[in-house]
C-alpha positions as CSV (number, residue, x, y, z in Angstrom):
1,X,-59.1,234.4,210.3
2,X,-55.6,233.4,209.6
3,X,-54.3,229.9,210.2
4,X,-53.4,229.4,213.7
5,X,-51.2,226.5,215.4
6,X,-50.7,225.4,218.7
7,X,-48.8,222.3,220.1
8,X,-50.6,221.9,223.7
9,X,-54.3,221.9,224.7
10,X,-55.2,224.5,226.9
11,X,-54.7,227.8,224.2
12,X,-56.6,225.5,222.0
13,X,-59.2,225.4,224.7
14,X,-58.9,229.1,225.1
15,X,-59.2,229.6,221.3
16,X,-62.2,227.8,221.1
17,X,-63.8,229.5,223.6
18,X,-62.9,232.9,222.6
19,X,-64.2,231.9,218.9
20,X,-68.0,230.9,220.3
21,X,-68.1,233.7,222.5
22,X,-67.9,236.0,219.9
23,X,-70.9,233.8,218.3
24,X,-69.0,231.9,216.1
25,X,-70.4,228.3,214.7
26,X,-67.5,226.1,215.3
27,X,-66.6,222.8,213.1
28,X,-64.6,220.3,214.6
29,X,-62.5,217.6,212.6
30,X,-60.6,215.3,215.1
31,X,-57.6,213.2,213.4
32,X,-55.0,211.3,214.3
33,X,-52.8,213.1,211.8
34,X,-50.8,211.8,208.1
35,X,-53.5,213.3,206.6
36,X,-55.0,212.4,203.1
37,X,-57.7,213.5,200.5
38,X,-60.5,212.0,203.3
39,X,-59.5,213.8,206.0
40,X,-59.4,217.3,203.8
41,X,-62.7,216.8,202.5
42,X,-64.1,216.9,206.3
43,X,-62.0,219.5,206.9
44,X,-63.6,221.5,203.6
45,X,-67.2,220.5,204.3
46,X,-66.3,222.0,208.0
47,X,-65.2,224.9,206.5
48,X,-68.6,225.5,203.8
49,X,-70.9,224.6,207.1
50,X,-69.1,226.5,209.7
51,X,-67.4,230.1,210.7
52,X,-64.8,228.6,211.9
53,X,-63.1,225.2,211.6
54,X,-60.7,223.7,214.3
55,X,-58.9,220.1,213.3
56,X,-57.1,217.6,216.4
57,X,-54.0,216.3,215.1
58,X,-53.0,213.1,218.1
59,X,-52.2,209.8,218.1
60,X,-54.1,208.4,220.9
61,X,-52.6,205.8,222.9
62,X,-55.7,204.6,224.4
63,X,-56.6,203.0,220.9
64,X,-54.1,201.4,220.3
65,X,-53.9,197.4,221.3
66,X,-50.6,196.7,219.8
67,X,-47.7,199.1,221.0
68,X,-45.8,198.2,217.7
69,X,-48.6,199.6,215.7
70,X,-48.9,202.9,218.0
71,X,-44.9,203.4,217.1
72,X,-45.4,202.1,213.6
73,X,-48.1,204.9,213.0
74,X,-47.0,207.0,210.6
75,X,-46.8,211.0,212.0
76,X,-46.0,214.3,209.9
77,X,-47.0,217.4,211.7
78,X,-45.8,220.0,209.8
79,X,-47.0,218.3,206.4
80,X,-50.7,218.4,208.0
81,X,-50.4,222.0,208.9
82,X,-49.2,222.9,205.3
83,X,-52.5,220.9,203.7
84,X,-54.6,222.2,206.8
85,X,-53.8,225.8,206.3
86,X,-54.2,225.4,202.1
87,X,-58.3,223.9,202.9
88,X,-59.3,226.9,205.1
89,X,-58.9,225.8,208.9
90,X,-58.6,228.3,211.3
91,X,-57.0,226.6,214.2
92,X,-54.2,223.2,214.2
93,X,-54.1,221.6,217.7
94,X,-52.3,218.5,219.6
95,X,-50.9,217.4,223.0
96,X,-50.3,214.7,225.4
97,X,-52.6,212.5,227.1
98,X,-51.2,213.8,230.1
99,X,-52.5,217.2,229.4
100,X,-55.6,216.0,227.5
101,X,-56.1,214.2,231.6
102,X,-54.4,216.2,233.8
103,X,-54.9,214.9,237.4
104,X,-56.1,211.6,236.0
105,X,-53.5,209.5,236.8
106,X,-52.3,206.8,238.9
107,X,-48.8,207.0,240.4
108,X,-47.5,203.8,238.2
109,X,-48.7,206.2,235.2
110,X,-51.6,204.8,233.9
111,X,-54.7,206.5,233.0
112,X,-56.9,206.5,235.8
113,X,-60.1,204.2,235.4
114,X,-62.5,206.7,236.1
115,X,-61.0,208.7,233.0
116,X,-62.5,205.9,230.8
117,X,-65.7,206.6,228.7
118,X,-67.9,203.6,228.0
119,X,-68.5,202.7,223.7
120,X,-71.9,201.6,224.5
121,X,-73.2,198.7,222.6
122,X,-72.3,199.7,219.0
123,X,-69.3,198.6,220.7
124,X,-69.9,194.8,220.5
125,X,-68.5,192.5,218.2
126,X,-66.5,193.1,214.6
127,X,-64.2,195.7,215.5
128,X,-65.1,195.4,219.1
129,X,-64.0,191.9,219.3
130,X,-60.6,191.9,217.2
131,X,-59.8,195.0,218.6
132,X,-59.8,194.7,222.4
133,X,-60.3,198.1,224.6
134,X,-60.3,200.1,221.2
135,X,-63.3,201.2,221.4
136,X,-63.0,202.7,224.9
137,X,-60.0,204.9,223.7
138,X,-61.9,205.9,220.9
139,X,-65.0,206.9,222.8
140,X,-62.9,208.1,225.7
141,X,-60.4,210.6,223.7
142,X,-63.7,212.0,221.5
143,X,-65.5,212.9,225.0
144,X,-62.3,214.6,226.4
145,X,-62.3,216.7,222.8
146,X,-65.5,217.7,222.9
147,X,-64.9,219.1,226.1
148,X,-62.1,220.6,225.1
149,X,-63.3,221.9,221.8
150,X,-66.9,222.4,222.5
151,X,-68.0,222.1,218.4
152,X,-71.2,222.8,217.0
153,X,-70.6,220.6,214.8
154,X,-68.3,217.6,214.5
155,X,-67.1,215.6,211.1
156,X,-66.7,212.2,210.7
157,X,-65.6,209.7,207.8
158,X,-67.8,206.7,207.2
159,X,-64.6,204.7,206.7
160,X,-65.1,203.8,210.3
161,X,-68.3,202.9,210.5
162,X,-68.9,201.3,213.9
163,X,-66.5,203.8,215.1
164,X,-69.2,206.3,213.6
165,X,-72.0,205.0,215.5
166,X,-69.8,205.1,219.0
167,X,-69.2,208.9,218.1
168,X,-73.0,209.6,217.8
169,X,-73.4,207.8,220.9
170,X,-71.0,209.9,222.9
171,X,-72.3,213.1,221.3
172,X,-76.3,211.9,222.6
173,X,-74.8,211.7,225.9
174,X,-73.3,214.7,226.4
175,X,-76.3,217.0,224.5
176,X,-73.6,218.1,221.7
177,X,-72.7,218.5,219.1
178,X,-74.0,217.3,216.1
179,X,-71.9,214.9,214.6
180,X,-72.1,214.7,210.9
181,X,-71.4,211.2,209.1
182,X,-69.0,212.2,205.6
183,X,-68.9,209.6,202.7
184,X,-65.9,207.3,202.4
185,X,-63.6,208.9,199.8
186,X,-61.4,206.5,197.8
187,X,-58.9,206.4,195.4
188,X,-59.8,206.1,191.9
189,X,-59.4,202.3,191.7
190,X,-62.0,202.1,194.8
191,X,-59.2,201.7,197.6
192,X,-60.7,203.6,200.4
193,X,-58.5,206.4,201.8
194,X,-56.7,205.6,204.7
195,X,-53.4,207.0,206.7
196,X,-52.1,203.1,207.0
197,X,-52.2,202.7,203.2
198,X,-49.1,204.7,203.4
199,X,-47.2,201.6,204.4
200,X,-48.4,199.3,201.5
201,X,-46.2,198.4,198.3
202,X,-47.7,198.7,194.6
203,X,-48.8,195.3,194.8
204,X,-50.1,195.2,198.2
205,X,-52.1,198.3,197.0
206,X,-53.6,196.0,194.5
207,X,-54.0,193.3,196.6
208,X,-56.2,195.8,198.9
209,X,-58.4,196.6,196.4
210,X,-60.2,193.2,197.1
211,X,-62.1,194.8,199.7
212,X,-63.5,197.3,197.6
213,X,-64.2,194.8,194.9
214,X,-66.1,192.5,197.1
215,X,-68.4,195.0,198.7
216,X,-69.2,196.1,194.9
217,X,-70.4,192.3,194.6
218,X,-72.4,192.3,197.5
219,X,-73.9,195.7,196.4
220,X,-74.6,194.1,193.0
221,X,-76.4,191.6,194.6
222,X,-78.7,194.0,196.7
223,X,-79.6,195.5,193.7
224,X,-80.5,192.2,191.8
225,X,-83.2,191.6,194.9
226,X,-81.4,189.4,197.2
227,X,-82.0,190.6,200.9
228,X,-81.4,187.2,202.8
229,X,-78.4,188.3,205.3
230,X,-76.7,184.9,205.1
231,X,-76.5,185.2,201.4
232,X,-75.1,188.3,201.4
233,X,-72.2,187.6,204.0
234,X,-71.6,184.2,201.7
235,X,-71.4,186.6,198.7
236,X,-69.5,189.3,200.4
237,X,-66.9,187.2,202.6
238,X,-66.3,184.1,199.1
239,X,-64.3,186.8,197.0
240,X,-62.3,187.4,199.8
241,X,-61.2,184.0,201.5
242,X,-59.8,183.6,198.1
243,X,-57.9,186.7,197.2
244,X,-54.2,186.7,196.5
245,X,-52.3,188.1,199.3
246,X,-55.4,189.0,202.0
247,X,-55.8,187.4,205.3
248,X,-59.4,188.1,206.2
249,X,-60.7,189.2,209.4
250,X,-64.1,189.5,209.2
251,X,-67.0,190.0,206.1
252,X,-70.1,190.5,207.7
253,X,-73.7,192.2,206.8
254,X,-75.5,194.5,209.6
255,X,-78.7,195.9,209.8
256,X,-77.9,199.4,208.5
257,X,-80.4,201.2,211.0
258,X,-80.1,198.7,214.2
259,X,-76.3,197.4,215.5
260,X,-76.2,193.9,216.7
261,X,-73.1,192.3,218.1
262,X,-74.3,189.2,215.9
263,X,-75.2,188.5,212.4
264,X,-78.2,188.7,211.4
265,X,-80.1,186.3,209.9
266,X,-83.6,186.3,207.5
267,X,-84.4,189.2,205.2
268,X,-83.1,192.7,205.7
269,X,-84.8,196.0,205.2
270,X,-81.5,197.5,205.4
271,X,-77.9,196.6,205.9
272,X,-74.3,198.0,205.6
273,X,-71.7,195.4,204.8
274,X,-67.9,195.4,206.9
275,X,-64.9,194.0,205.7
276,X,-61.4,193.6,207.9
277,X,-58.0,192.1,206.2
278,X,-54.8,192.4,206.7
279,X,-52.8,193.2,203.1
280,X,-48.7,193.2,204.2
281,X,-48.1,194.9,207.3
282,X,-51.2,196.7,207.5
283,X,-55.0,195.7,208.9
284,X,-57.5,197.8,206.6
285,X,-61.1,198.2,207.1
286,X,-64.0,199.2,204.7
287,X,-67.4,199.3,204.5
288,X,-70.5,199.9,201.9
289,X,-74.2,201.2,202.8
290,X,-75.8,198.9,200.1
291,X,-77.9,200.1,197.6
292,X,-77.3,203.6,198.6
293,X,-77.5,206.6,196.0
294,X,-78.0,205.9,192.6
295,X,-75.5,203.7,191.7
296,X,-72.2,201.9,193.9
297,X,-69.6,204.1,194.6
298,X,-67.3,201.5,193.4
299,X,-66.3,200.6,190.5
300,X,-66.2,196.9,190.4
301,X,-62.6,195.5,189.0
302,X,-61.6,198.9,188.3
303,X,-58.2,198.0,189.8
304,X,-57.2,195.6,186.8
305,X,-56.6,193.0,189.3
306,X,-56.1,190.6,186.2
C-alpha cells in the first residue's frame, strides 16, 4: 500500500475500516508527533507484526497541565510524514479535539465531563500526583483512538511506564486490542529517547544522563542480591539529589507486577524503578525493569560525566 495522509479524523476512520474489512491485521502507533528513533522502532515492529500500520500524530490538550508546556511542545508534521513514509506506514493521521469529540461539548467550550475516561488505579501517585488530570487525558484520548482506529494491535514505549499500565487498562475494558509494551530505546550514552530532549543544550544533555546513570546503580544493586525496597529507592534517589544541574521529582521502586500508589516496603520479588527531574526547561522521565535480560541496558557512566 502506498503511504497515505490525512489531516482530519473521519477519512482516517473510513480508512481503517475499509483496511479490516478487507481482513487486514491493523497496527496502531499513537504519538504526539516530533518523532525520534523510539517512536520509529514502534512504528517498524508495527510494520513486521501487522498488514498494515496506521500512526496518530496530535498533541492532546487533555494532558497537558501547564498551557505553556502544551505551546512549548515542539511540532513538525511534515518531518514525521517524511520518517513515517521511509519505515513502511501505510496511513498518517491528526485532527482536533473538537472532531476527535464532536457533540461533546459545553457551550463555554470545554470538553464535556462525560467525554472523560477514568486512568484506573495505575493512576495513583508518581506521575499521577505531580501531574494533575494527566492521566485522564491520557486514558481519555487512547479510548477515543481506539474507537477511531479499531487496531488489532497497539504499540507502546516503555519510556512511559505508568502510562503503559493505564493503556492496558483501557484496552481490558473495551475487549481490544492487544497493546504491546516496546523497550525504551536510548541514545548511545543511555539518555532515553524522548521528543522534549529536543529542547536541552549539550550540557543539559549531559546533565540528563544522571537518570540513566542512577537506574544503572540501582540495577547493579539488584543484581549483587539486594531486594529490600527502601534500600533500593536510597540507592536509586542518593546519585540524584546530588547531580549537577537536576532538580528531582521523584526516585522511587515499585513492584514490577503489582502498582501501588505507595512505596513499598520489605523485600521485593520484583520491581521496576521511576525516576522524574527536571534538567533546564524540560521535566524528563525514565524508568528500568531491574534485573531484566541478561545484562542492564545501560551503560553505567557511559556519558563521561567526569
Amino acid at each position: 500500500m502506498s503511504f497515505t495522509r490525512y489531516g482530519s479524523v473521519a477519512p482516517a476512520e473510513e480508512w481503517c475500516r475499509a483496511a479490516l474489512e478487507e481482513g487486514k491485521t491493523l497496527g496502531f502507533v499513537p504519538t504526539m508527533g516530533a518523532l525520534h528513533e523510539g517512536h520509529i522502532a514502534l512504528v517498524e515492529r508495527s510494520v513486521e507484526e501487522c498488514d498494515v500500520t496506521v500512526v496518530s500524530v496530535f498533541v492532546n490538550p487533555l494532558q497537558f497541565d501547564d498551557p505553556g508546556d502544551l505551546e512549548r511542545y515542539p511540532r513538525d508534521e511534515d518531518s514525521d510524514a517524511r520518517a513515517l513514509e521511509e519505515a513502511g506506514c501505510d496511513l498518517m493521521f491528526t485532527g482536533t479535539l473538537p472532531e476527535f469529540f464532536p457533540r461533546s461539548f459545553d457551550e463555554m467550550g470545554s470538553l464535556e465531563p462525560g467525554a472523560l475516561v477514568s486512568p484506573g488505579p495505575a493512576a495513583e501517585g508518581l506521575e499521577g500526583a505531580s501531574r494533575s488530570g494527566h492521566f485522564v487525558g491520557v486514558a481519555t484520548i487512547v479510548h477515543r483512538l481506539f474507537e477511531v482506529v479499531s487496531p488489532t494491535r497497539a504499540y507502546f514505549g516503555r519510556k512511559d511506564y505508568q502510562q503503559s499500565l493505564i493503556v492496558k487498562e483501557v484496552a481490558a475494558r473495551r475487549g481490544s486490542p492487544l497493546v504491546v509494551i516496546c523497550p525504551t530505546v536510548r541514545t548511545a550514552e543511555g539518555l532515553a529517547r524522548s521528543s522534549r530532549n529536543e529542547r536541552l543544550s549539550e550540557a543539559e544533555r549531559t546533565d540528563a544522563l544522571a537518570l540513566s546513570e542512577a537506574l544503572a546503580a540501582c540495577d547493579a544493586l539488584w543484581r549483587e542480591g539486594e531486594r529490600d525496597a527502601e534500600a533500593l529507592s536510597r540507592a536509586l534517589s542518593r546519585p540524584l539529589e546530588a547531580a549537577p544541574g537536576v532538580q528531582l521529582d521523584y526516585a522511587a521502586v515499585r513492584d514490577a507486577e503489582r502498582w501501588t500508589s505507595e512505596d513499598p516496603s520489605g523485600p521485593m520479588g520484583s520491581c521496576v524503578a521511576l525516576v522524574a527531574a527536571r534538567v533546564g526547561p524540560v521535566r524528563l522521565i525514565d524508568n528500568l525493569v531491574l534485573g531484566e535480560g541478561e545484562a542492564c541496558e545501560i551503560s553505567l557512566g557511559a556519558g563521561s560525566r567526569a
